[in-house]
C-alpha positions in Angstrom: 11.3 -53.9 -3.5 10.7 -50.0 -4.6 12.8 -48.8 -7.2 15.1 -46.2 -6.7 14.6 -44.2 -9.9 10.2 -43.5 -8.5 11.7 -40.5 -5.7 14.3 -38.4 -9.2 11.3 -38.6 -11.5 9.0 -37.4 -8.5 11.1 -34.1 -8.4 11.5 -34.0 -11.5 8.1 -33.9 -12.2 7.6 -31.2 -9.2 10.2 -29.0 -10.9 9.0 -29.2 -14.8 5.6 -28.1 -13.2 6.7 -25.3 -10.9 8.6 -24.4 -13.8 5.7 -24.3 -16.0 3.5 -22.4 -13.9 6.7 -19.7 -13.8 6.9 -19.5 -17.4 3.0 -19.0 -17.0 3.3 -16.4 -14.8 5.6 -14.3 -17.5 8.9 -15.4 -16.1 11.8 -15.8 -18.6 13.7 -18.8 -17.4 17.4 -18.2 -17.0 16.8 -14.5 -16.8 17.7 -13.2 -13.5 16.7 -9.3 -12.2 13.8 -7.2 -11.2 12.6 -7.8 -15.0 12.1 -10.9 -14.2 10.1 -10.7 -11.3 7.9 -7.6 -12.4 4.9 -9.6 -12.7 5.0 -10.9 -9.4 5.5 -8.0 -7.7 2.6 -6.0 -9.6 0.2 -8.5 -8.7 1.0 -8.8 -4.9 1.1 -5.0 -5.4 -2.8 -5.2 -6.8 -4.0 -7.5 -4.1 -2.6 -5.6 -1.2 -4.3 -2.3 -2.9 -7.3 -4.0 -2.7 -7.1 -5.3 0.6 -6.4 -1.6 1.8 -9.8 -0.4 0.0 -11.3 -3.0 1.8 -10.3 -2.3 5.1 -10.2 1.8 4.3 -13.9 2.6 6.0 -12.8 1.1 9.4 -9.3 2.5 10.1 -11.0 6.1 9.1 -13.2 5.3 11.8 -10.3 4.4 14.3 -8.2 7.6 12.9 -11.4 9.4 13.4 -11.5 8.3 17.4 -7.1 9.2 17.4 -6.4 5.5 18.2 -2.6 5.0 18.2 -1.7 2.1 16.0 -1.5 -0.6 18.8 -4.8 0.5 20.0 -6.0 0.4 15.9 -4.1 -3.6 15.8 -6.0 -4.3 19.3 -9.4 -3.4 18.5 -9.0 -4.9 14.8 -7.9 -8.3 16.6 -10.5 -7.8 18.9 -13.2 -7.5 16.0 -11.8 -10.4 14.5 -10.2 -8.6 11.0 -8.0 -10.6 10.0 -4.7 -9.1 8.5 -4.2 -9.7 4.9 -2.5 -13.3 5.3 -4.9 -14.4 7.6 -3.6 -13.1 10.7 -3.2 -11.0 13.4 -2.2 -7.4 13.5 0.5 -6.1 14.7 1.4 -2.4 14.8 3.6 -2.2 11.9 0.8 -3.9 9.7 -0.9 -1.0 11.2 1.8 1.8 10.0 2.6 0.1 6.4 -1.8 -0.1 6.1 -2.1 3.8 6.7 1.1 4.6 4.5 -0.4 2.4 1.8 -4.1 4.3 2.2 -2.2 7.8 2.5 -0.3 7.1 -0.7 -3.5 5.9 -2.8 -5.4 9.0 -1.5 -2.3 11.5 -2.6 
C-alpha cells in the first residue's frame, strides 16, 4: 500500500526548491511588481543582446542584398540559423532582430 502523504511532501519539496532558486535569483518573496522581476528581465535582456551581436554580420549581409524580412526568415531557415529559442524564424523575429540591432547601434 503507498501512503498518501509521499505525492504533498513531493510538491512540497518542488515548491521549497523553486522557491529557493527565486530567492537566488534576487526575488523578494511576497513582493509583487516590476521590482521584483528586474533581475529577470535584465538578464533575458543580456542574452537576447548577445544573441543579436551574434547574428549581426549576417543580417547586414541580407540588408546589404534588400531582402525583405520573409526573404531574411527564409534564407536564415534555409541556412539552418536557428532563432534564439531554438527555432525557426518567422518574420516578426525578423523585425524585433533589426529593431534590437538598430537600437544597439543608435
Amino acid at each position: 500500500m503507498v501512503e498518501e502523504s509521499a505525492a504533498p511532501q513531493t510538491v512540497s519539496e518542488r515548491t521549497r526548491a523553486a522557491l529557493a532558486q527565486a530567492k537566488a535569483r534576487g526575488v523578494v518573496l511576497g513582493s509583487a511588481g516590476t521590482r521584483n522581476l528586474q533581475a529577470t528581465l535584465e538578464k533575458r535582456t543580456q542574452t537576447a543582446d548577445a544573441f543579436a551581436r551574434l547574428q549581426q554580420p549576417v543580417f547586414a549581409e541580407f540588408q546589404a542584398q534588400g531582402l525583405t524580412h520573409r526573404e531574411m526568415a527564409a534564407e536564415l531557415n534555409r541556412r539552418g540559423i536557428a532563432a534564439a529559442r531554438g527555432g525557426e524564424w518567422t518574420h516578426g523575429q525578423v523585425q524585433r532582430m533589426l529593431n534590437r540591432l538598430a537600437a544597439d547601434q543608435g
